[in-house]
GUZA-213773 format. One line per field, with one value per residue (C-alpha): z, y, x; residue number from 0. Coordinates in steps of 0.5 Angstrom, whole numbers. Layout:
REM GUZA-213773
w: Z|...
v: Y|...
u: X|...
num: NUM|...
END
This chain:
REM GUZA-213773
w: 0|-2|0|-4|-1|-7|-4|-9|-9|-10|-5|0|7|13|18|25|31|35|37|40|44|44|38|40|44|50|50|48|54|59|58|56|62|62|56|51|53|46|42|35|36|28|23|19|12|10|3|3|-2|-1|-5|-1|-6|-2|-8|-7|-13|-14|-18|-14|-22|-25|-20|-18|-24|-24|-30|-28|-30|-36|-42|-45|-51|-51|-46|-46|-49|-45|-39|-35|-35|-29|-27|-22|-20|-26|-25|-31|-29|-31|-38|-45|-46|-51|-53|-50|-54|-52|-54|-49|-43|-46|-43|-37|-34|-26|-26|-21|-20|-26|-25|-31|-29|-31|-38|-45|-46|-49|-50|-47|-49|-42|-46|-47|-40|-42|-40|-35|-30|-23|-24|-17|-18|-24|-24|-30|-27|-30|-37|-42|-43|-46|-47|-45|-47|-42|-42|-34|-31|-25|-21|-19|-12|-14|-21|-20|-28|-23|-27|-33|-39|-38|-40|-36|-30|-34|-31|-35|-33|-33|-27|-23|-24|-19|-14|-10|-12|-6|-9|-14|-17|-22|-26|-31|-32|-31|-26|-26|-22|-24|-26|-21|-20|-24|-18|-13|-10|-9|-2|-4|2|-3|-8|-10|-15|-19|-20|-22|-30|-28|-30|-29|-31|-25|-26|-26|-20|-22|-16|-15|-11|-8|-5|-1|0|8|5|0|-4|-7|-11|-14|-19|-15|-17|-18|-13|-10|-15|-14|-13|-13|-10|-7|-3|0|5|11|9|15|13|7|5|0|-2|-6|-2|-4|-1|0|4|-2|-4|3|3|-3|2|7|2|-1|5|9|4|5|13|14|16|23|21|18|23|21|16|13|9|5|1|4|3|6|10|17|17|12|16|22|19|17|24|27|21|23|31|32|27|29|26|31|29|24|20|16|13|9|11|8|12|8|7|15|21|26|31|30|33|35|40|43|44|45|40|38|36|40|36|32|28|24|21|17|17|12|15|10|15|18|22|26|34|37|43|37|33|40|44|39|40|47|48|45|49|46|48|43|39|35|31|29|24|24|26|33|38|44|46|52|58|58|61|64|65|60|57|54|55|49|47|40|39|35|30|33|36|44|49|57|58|54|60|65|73|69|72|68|64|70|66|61|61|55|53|47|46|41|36|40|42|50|53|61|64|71|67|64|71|73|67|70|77|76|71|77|71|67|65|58|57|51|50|46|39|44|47|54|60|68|72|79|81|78|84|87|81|82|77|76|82|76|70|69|62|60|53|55|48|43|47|51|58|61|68|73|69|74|79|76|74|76|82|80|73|70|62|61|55|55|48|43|50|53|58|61|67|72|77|85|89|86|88|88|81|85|79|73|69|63|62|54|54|49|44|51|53|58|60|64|63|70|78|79|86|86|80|84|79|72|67|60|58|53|53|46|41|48|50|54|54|60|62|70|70|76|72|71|79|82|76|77|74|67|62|55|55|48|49|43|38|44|44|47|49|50|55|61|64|59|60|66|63|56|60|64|58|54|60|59|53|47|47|53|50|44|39|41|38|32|36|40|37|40|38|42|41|34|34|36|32|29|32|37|43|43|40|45|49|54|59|67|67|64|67|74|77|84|80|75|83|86|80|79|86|85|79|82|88|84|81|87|90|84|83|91|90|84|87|92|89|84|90|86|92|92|84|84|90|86|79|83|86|79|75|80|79|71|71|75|69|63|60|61|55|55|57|63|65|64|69|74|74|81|81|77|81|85|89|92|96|103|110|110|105|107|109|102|99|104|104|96|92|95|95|88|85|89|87|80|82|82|86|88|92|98|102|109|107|101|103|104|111|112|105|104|102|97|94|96|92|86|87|88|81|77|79|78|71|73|79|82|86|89|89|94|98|102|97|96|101|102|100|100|95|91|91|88|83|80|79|77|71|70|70|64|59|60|59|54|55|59|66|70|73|76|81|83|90|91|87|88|87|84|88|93|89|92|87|87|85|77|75|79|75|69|69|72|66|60|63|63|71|74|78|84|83|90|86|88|81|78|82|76|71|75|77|70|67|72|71|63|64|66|60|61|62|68|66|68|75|77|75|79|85|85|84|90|95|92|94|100|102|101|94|88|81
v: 0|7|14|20|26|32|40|45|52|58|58|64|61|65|65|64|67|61|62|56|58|52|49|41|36|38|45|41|36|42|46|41|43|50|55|57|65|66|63|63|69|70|63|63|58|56|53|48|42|36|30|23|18|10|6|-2|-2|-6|0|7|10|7|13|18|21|27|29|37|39|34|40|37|40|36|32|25|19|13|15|10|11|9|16|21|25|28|34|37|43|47|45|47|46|50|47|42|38|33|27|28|27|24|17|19|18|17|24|28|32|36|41|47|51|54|53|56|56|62|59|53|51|48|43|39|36|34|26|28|27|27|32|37|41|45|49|54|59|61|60|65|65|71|67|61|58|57|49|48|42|42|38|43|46|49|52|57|62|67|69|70|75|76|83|83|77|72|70|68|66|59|60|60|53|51|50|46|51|52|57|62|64|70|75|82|89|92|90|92|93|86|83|77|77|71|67|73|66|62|62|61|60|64|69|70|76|77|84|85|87|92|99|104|112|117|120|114|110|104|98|91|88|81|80|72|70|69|70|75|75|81|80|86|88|87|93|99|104|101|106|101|105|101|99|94|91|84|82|77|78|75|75|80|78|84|81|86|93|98|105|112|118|121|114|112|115|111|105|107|109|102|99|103|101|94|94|97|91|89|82|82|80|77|82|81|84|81|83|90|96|102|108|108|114|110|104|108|111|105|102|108|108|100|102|103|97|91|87|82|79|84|79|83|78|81|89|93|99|105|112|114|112|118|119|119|121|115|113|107|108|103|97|90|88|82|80|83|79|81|76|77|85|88|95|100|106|106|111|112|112|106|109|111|104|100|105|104|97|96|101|97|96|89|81|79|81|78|81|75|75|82|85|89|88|90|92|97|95|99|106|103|97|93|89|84|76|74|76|73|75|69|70|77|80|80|81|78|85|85|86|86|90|90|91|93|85|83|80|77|69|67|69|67|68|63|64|70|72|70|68|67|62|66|73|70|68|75|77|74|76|81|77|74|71|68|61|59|61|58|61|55|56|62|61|59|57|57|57|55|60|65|64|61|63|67|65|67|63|62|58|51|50|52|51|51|47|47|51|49|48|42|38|45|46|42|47|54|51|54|50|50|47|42|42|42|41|40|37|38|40|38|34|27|26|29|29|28|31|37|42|37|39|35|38|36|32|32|32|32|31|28|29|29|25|21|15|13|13|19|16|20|21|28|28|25|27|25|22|23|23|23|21|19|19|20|14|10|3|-1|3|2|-6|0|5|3|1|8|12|8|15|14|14|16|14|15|12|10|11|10|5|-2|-6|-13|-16|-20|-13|-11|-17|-14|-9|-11|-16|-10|-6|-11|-12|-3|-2|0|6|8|6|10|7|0|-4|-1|5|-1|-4|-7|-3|-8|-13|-13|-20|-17|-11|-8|-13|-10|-11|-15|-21|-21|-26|-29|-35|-33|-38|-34|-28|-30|-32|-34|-38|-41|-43|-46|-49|-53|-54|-58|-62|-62|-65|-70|-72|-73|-77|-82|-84|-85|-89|-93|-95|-97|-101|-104|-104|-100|-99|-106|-107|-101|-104|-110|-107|-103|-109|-113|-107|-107|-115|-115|-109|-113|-118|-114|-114|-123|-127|-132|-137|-135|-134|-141|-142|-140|-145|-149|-151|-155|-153|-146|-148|-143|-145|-143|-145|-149|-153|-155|-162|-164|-160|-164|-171|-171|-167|-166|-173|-175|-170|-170|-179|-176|-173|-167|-161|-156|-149|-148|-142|-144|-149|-145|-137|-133|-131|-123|-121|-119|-123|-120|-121|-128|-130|-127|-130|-137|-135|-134|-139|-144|-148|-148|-144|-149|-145|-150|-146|-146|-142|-141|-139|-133|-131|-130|-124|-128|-133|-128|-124|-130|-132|-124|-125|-132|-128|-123|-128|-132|-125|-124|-131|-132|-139|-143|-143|-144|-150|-148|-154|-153|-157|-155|-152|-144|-140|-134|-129|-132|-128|-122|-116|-114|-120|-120|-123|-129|-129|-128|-134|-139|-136|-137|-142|-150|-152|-160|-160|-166|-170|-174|-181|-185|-188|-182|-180|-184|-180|-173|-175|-177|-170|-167|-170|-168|-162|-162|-164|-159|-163|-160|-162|-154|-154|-160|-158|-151|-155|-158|-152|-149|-156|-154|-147|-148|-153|-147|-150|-145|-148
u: 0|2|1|3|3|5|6|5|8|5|0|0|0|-4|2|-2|2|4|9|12|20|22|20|21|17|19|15|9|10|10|4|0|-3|-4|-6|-1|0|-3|-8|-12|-14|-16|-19|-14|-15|-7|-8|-3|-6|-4|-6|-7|-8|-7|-7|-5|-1|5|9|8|10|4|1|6|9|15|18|20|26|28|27|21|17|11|8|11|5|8|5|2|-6|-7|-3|-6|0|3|8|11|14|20|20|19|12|8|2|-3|-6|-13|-9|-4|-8|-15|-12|-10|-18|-16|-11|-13|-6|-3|3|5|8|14|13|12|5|1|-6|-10|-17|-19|-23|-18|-19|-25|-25|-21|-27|-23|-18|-18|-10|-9|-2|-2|3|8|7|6|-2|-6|-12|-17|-23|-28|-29|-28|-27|-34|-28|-22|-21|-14|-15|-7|-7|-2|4|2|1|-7|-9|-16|-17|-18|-26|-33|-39|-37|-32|-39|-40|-34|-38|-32|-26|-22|-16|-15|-10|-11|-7|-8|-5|-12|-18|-26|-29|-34|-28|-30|-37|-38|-35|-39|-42|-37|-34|-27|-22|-16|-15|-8|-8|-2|-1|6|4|-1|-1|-6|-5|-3|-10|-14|-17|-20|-24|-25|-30|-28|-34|-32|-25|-22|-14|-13|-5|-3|4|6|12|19|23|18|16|9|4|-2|-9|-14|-20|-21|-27|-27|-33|-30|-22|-19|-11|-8|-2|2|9|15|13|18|17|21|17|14|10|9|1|-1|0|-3|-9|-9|-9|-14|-20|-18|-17|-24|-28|-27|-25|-19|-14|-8|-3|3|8|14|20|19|24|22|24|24|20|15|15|13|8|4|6|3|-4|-4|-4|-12|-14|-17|-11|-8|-3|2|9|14|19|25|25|30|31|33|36|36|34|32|27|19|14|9|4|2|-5|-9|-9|-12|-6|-2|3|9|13|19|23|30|32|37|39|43|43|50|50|43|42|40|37|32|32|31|27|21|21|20|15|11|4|4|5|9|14|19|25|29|35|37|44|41|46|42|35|33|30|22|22|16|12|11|6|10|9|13|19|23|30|33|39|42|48|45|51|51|49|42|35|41|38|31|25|20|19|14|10|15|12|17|23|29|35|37|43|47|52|51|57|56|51|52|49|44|41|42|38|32|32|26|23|18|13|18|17|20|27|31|39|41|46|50|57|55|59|59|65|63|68|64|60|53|47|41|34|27|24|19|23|20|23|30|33|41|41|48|53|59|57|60|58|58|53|49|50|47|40|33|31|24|26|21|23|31|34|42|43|49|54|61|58|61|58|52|56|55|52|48|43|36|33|25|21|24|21|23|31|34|43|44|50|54|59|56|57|52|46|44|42|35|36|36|30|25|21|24|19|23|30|33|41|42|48|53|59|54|57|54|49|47|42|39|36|30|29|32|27|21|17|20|15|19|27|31|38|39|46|51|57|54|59|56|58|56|55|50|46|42|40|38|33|31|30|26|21|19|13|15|12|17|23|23|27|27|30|33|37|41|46|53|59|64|67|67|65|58|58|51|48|41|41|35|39|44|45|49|48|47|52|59|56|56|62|60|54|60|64|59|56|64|63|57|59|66|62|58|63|66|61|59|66|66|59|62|69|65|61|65|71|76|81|82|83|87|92|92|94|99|102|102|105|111|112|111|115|122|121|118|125|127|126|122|127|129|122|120|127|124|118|119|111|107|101|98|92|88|82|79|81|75|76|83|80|78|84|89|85|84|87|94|95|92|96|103|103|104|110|106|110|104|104|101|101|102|108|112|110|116|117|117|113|107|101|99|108|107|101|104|110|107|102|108|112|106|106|99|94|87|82|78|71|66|61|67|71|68|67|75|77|85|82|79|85|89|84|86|93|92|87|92|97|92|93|100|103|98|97|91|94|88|83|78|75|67|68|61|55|57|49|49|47|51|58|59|56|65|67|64|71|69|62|65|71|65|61|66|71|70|70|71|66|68|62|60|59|65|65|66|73|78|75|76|83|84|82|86|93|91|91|99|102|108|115|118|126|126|123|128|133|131|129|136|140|136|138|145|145|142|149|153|156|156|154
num: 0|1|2|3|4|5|6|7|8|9|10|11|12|13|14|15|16|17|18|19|20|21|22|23|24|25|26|27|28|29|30|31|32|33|34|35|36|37|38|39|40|41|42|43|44|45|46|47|48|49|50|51|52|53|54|55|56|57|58|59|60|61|62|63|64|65|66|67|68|69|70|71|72|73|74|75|76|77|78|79|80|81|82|83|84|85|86|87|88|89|90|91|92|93|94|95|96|97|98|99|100|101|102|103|104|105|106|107|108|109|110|111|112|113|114|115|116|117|118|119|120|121|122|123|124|125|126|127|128|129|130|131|132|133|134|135|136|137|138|139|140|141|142|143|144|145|146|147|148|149|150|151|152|153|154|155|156|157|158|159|160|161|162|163|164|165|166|167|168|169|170|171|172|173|174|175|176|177|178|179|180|181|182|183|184|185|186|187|188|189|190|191|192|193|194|195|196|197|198|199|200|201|202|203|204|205|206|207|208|209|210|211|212|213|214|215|216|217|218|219|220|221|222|223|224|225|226|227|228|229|230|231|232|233|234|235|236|237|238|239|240|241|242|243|244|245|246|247|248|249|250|251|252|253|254|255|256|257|258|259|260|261|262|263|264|265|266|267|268|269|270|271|272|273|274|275|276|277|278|279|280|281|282|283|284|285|286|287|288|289|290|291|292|293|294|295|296|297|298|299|300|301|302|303|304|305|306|307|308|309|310|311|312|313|314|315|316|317|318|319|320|321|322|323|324|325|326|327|328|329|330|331|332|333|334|335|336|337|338|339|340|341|342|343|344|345|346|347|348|349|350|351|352|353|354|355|356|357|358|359|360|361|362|363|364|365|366|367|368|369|370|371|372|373|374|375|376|377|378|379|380|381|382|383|384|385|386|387|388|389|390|391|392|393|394|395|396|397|398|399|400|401|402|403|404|405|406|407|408|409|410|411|412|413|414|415|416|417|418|419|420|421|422|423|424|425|426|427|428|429|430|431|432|433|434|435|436|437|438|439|440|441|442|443|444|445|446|447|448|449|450|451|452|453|454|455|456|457|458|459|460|461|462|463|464|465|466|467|468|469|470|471|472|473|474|475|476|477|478|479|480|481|482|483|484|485|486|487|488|489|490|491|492|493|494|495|496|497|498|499|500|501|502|503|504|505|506|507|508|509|510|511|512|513|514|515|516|517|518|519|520|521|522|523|524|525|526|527|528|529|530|531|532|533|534|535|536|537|538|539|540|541|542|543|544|545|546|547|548|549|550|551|552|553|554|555|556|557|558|559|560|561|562|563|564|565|566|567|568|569|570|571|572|573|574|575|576|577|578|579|580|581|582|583|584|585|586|587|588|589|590|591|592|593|594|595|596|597|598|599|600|601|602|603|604|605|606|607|608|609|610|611|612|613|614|615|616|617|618|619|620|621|622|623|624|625|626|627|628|629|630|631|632|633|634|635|636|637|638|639|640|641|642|643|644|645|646|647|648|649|650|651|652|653|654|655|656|657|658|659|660|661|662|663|664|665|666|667|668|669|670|671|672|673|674|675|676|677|678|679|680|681|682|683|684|685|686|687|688|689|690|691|692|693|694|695|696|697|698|699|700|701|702|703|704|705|706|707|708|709|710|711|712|713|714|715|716|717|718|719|720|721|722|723|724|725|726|727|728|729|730|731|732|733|734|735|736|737|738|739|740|741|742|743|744|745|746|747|748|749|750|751|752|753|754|755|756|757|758|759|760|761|762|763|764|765|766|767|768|769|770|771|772|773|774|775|776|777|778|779|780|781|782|783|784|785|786|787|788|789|790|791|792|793|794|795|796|797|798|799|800|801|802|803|804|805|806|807|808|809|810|811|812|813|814|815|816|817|818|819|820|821|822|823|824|825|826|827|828|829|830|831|832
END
């Protein structure tokens, strides 16, 4: 969806007295609770048209076309029809033809001005039903037809080489026409009677052609129009005499006034006829060159009149400027504003020139761009409520002791030559009604050395704006300030403590320096802050919880730096509405680290965790202590110490014989058998077993006859294991409930892997039940589960068979272990080998 929104020129606006100082929201923030000292006080109609079209195209050049300023001859014929805003201005154009625009049925916009035409058959327009805005300025017409479309409201021939206005009877038809726009050389008196029942809002009469003898004075009646613009020729001396009548004007506007102190009265004369009713309220004047003297004569005829609101813009003064008699009688006038003065009278009294002024029995007056250097206090109290004096060459010594402006209610100083913030307070000391102060564009400084500052006890808005006050500035403020306005300053911070500013509500420092956004413990009553473009990196996660009164903040186009820091603040600031954080999220964007820059704020994120480091300590010391407590529990129940204590003492064994060849380690074979098996079973062991198997001259290891006094168990068991040809355990109930037997039974495992060989005979003495084995010894389980056991069987008869698989499993000629044992016995007599 698109809107369009055109503006056109020449239509003579009637410029309503606001006077707002400040010119930013933040005035109109703060009376929005009180009545502005100056009100509408005349209706005044500005004629600006602006032609909305919401058209759901998918291409807004079907619908908006703007061709000025491309030398064109001739209307272009490839425009689309669907076209409703066609600008052709300031082009080379000098005949219409009906083909040209005949297909553009939905145009409802078309501007020429500014081009080469000299005749126009309005007829042409004749399909194109809807056309409201016709500009025709600034051509070369002599003559139209009188073809008229009944759909204009905006029909502007101003500017162009009509002999007589060109208006006939048909006009008459243009019920909806809002603006006229005329020229000629001559004028009737019924020229204008055709449209005499119209109710027009603006006529806008070009008179920069006319010409009329010395000794003729010709009439023009304008009976309905509520604004009425006289152009006339920039370079004569105004000459014009005619009269001019028009029923309910509300705002006359004459633009290029030249004047001198012979032609002063024909002005006065001309306007006098036009003045006569009570309903002209606002009068302005542009492109004024005059005479002092003249001007001070028209002021003085304009005194007495029912017009309100009086605006001269452009005013040339000329030749000299002395002192003139004027009186200042009672007068409806309220507002005079003067903007954009050229003095070419070098040599004058001041005293004369500002005297005239601030005498004035008004309540505004604005005299804006123009070279005054001072102005006078009043000689007596002054009426005035409203003071503008924007753009000119004020010193520190402007109003300074003046007590005469008792009822001043806004003054602005904007755009001087101010230099000291000190002088400007004492320049309000009087001003005991002064509300609104703007100094801002001046040069403005406070040393706290110049002393404790004196204010206005009634200033609630101050505009201290583009100057180069820094953070001392804090300490010379109204204390009754409501709206404070500090932006494009040196300031870099709000320093602590300063004078309590309670009433302030609404504070604006952005294009500072700060770094942080400001504590609001001495603006208790701070609801709107604006602190963008500054050097807020981390601003304070706290703001919003020290100003819980804010309702409108713009911290926007500050270097973020997105770190853990920022993420407090982030979170805060994402639970504000959108309509109290202005520019959010778009505004706020990380600048540091590179990584995160031009990413918005409201894509940052950051875990709790790596921000917080007594959360990240205590949440490693949990895990750690987790960690601790479940390895704890599994060493526990899989008794990992005693495994450990076992891989220990078989690491350091295996290490002494790591390097032997194999060899000499089965050299050291003494035993063919190892048996393991509990004390409760010895009976067995000692009845049966040993005996069957030392008849096959069997040599066998048993711990109470073959450890080695003075080592350790657990050395003795690895050493008998090693020295074994085989390990029997002789399983039982018993067995496993020996710690000793299932110790055994783990080296001898560990023996199986490294010697690679099949060392192992397990004899099942008597049936083991599973949940009888302790839950630790796994590898118990394990072996019983993948390894073929002899289980001694109760039945006699089946003794022979379990013998002979016993005996089979010694198949290893042990030529070694005798030779050993004999070496031993040797040893042992004290002979060497």
């Amino acid at each position: 969806m698109y809107i369009v929104f055109l503006e056109f020129g020449h239509i003579s606006r009637c410029p309503e007295e606001q006077h707002n100082p400040l010119g930013n929201s933040l005035l109109n923030i703060m009376t929005k609770d009180k009545e502005s000292i100056t009100r509408s006080f005349c209706f005044v109609y500005i004629l600006t048209l602006i032609v909305g079209t919401i058209i759901q195209f998918s291409d807004e050049s079907e619908f908006a076309v703007d061709m000025s300023k491309m030398k064109l001859t001739h209307v272009p014929k490839d425009l689309s029809p669907k076209t409703k805003v066609l600008d052709i201005s300031q082009n080379y154009i000098s005949k219409l033809h009906i083909s040209d625009i005949s297909y553009l049925l939905g145009l409802e916009v078309l501007t020429l001005s500014y081009n080469r035409l000299q005749c126009l058959d309005f007829s042409i327009f004749k399909f194109n039903q809807d056309l409201e805005y016709l500009d025709l300025s600034h051509n070369q017409l002599q003559k139209t037809s009188c073809h008229l479309i009944r759909s204009l409201k905006h029909l502007d021939l101003s500017f162009n080489d009509f002999d007589v206005l060109p208006i006939c009877k048909e006009f008459g038809n243009l019920t909806q026409l809002n603006f006229l726009g005329l020229s000629g050389t001559r004028l009737r008196q019924l020229d204008l009677l055709p449209i005499a029942h119209l109710h027009l809002s603006h006529i806008l009469l070009d008179l920069e052609g006319y010409y009329a003898k010395e000794s003729e004075t010709e009439s023009l009646q304008i009976l309905n129009t509520k604004t009425l613009h006289l152009v006339f020729h920039p370079n004569q001396l105004f000459s014009v005499q005619v009269n001019i009548s028009v029923n309910s004007l509300r705002c006359l506007q004459l633009t290029n006034i030249k004047l001198n102190n012979d032609n002063c009265q024909i002005l006065i004369k001309f306007l006098s006829e036009l003045i006569r009713g009570p309903t002209l309220l606002n009068f302005t004047l542009k492109h004024v060159e005059t005479t002092w003297k003249c001007l001070v004569r028209v002021f003085q005829f304009l005194w007495p009149k029912p017009v309100e609101y009086l605006n001269i813009y452009n005013l040339i003064i000329v030749e000299s400027i002395d002192e003139e008699d004027f009186t200042y009688s009672k007068t409806a006038l309220k507002a005079l504003k003067i903007e954009h003065v050229t003095n070419r009278v070098f040599i004058y009294s001041q005293t004369v020139l500002y005297t005239f002024f601030s005498e004035m029995n008004i309540m505004m007056l604005t005299l804006s761009d123009t070279p005054f250097i001072h102005m006078l206090c009043p000689q007596t109290s002054s009426t005035f409520k409203f003071l503008n004096f924007t753009q000119n060459v004020f010193t520190d010594s402007v109003f300074q002791n003046c007590s005469k402006l008792v009822r001043l209610e806004t003054l602005i100083l904007r755009k001087n030559k101010l230099k000291g913030l000190y002088n400007i307070g004492l320049m309000t000391k009087h001003m005991t009604s002064l509300e609104i102060l703007d100094v801002s564009w001046n040069s403005l400084e406070y040393d706290r050395h110049d002393g404790n500052c004196t204010w206005g006890g009634s200033i609630v808005v101050l505009n201290l704006s583009s100057n180069i006050l820094t953070d001392s500035v804090f300490r010379c403020l109204p204390p009754k300030v409501k709206v404070l306005d500090l932006h494009n300053n040196q300031i870099r911070s709000i320093p602590k403590p300063i004078m309590k500013l309670e009433a302030l509500q609404e504070l604006n420092v952005a294009s500072n320096s700060l770094a942080h956004l400001p504590d609001c413990g001495a603006f208790s009553s701070l609801s709107v802050l604006i602190i963008d473009h500054n050097s807020i990196s981390n601003p304070s996660a706290d703001f919003f919880h020290s100003c819980q009164k804010i309702r409108s903040i713009r911290a926007g186009n500050n270097p973020f730096q997105c770190t853990c820091e920022l993420r407090e603040f982030i979170q805060n600031i994402g639970q504000v509405s959108s309509e109290v954080v202005e520019g959010w999220p778009d505004s706020y964007k990380c600048d540091n680290p590179e990584s995160y820059k031009g990413t918005p704020l409201k894509d940052f994120h950051v875990s709790q965790l790596s921000c917080n480091t007594a959360l990240l300590l205590v949440t490693i010391g949990v895990t750690v202590l987790v960690l601790t407590v479940t390895v704890t529990a599994l060493c526990m129940y899989f008794d990992l110490p005693w495994y450990l204590r076992m891989v220990c003492q078989w690491t350091q064994t295996q290490h002494r014989a790591r390097n032997l060849p194999l060899e000499e380690l089965q050299r050291t074979l003494q035993f063919h058998a190892f048996i393991s098996y509990s004390g409760h079973d010895s009976v067995w062991v000692k009845s049966e077993l040993l005996p069957n198997l030392e008849k096959e001259d069997l040599r066998i290891c048993l711990h109470e006859r073959n450890f080695v006094p003075g080592k350790s168990i657990v050395e003795n068991i690895i050493n008998c294991i090693e020295k074994s040809y085989k390990s029997i355990f002789v399983l039982s109930p018993n067995f496993v409930q020996s710690e000793w037997c299932h110790y055994e039974l783990y080296f001898a495992h560990h023996n199986l892997f490294h010697e690679g060989s099949n060392n192992l005979i397990l004899i099942l003495l008597e049936p083991i039940p599973q949940n009888c084995i302790p839950r630790k010894y796994h590898k118990l389980k394990a072996l019983m589960t993948q390894r073929t056991y002899l289980e001694w069987p109760k039945e006699k008869s089946k003794h022979g068979l379990f013998w002979a698989n016993i005996r089979a499993a010694f198949n290893m000629k042990l030529t070694l272990i005798a030779e050993n044992n004999n070496a031993e016995t040797y040893k042992k007599s004290g002979n060497s080998i």
